[in-house]
KEDREN-693745 format. One record per atom (N, C-alpha, C, CB): x negated, y negated, z negated. Coordinates in steps of 0.05 Angstrom, whole numbers, plus 5000, padded with zeros to 4 digits. Each point is the difference from the previous one (the first is absolute). Last residue first. Glycine has a CB too. Example, Ala and Ser with C-alpha at 12.3 -4.5 7.8 and 13.67 -1.06 7.14 Angstrom:
% KEDREN-693745
474350454858 498449764999 501549784986 497650135043 501851024958 501849765000 498249765000 503850234975 
//
This chain:
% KEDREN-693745
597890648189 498850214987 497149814981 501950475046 503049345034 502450004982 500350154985 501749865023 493149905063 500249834972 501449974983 498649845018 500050745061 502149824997 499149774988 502950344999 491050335001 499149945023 503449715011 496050685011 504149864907 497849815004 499249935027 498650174960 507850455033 501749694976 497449875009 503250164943 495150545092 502049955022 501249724987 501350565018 492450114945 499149935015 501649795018 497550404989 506250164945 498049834983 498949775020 498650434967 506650315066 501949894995 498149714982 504150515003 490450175024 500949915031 502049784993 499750505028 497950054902 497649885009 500649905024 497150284976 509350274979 499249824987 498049795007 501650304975 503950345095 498149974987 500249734983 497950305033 511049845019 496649945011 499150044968 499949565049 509550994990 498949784982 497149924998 503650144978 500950275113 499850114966 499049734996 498750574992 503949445101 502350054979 499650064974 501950145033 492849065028 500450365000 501950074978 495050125015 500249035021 502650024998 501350375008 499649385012 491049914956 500650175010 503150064995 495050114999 500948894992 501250294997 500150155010 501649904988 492549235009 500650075016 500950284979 497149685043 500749194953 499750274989 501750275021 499749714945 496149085040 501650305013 498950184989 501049905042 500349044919 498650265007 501150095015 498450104969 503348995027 498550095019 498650195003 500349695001 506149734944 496750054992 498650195023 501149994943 508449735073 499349714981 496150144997 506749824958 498750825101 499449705009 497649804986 505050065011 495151054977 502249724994 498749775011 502050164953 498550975077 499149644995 501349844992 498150015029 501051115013 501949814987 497749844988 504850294990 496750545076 497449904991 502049724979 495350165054 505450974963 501949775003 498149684990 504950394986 494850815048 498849814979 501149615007 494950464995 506850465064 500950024976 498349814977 501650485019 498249335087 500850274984 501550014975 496350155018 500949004996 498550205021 500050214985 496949725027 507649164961 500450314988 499050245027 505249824964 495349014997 499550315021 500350194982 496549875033 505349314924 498649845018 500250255024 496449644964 510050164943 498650305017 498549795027 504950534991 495648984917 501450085020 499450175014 501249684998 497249914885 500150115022 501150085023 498750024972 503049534942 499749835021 499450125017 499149694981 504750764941 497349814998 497749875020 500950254965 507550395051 500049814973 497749804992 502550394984 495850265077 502149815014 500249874979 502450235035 492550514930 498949745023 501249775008 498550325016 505750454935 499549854985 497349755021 501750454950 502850165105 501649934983 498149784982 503250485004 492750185032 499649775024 503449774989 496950435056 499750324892 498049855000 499949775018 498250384986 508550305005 500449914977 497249675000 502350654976 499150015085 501849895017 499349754963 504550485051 489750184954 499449805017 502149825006 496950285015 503050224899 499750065022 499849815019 501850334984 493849824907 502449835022 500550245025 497749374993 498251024909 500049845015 501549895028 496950134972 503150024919 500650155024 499349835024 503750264976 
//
């Protein structure tokens, strides 16, 4: 099943991720120690399998 954004920016924080901005509705977040960013859409339905796929790897946590 797949995540919701509150669920996606959740398991981020846990794994060193921080909210850097937020424009409109998509939330830009970074981790310090390795220096990815990744960026959430923060809408009320649950994100696509392919957007949610897109979001670990662009994390590194995939």
């Amino acid at each position: 099943m797949p995540m919701t954004p509150r669920e996606m920016i959740s398991l981020l924080k846990k794994n060193g991720f921080e909210i850097v901005s937020q424009n409109g509705s998509h939330v830009k977040m970074r981790n310090p120690i390795t220096k990815r960013q990744t960026i959430v859409p923060n809408h009320s339905k649950a994100m696509k399998k392919g957007l949610e796929s897109g979001i670990l790897n662009q994390a590194g946590l995939k």
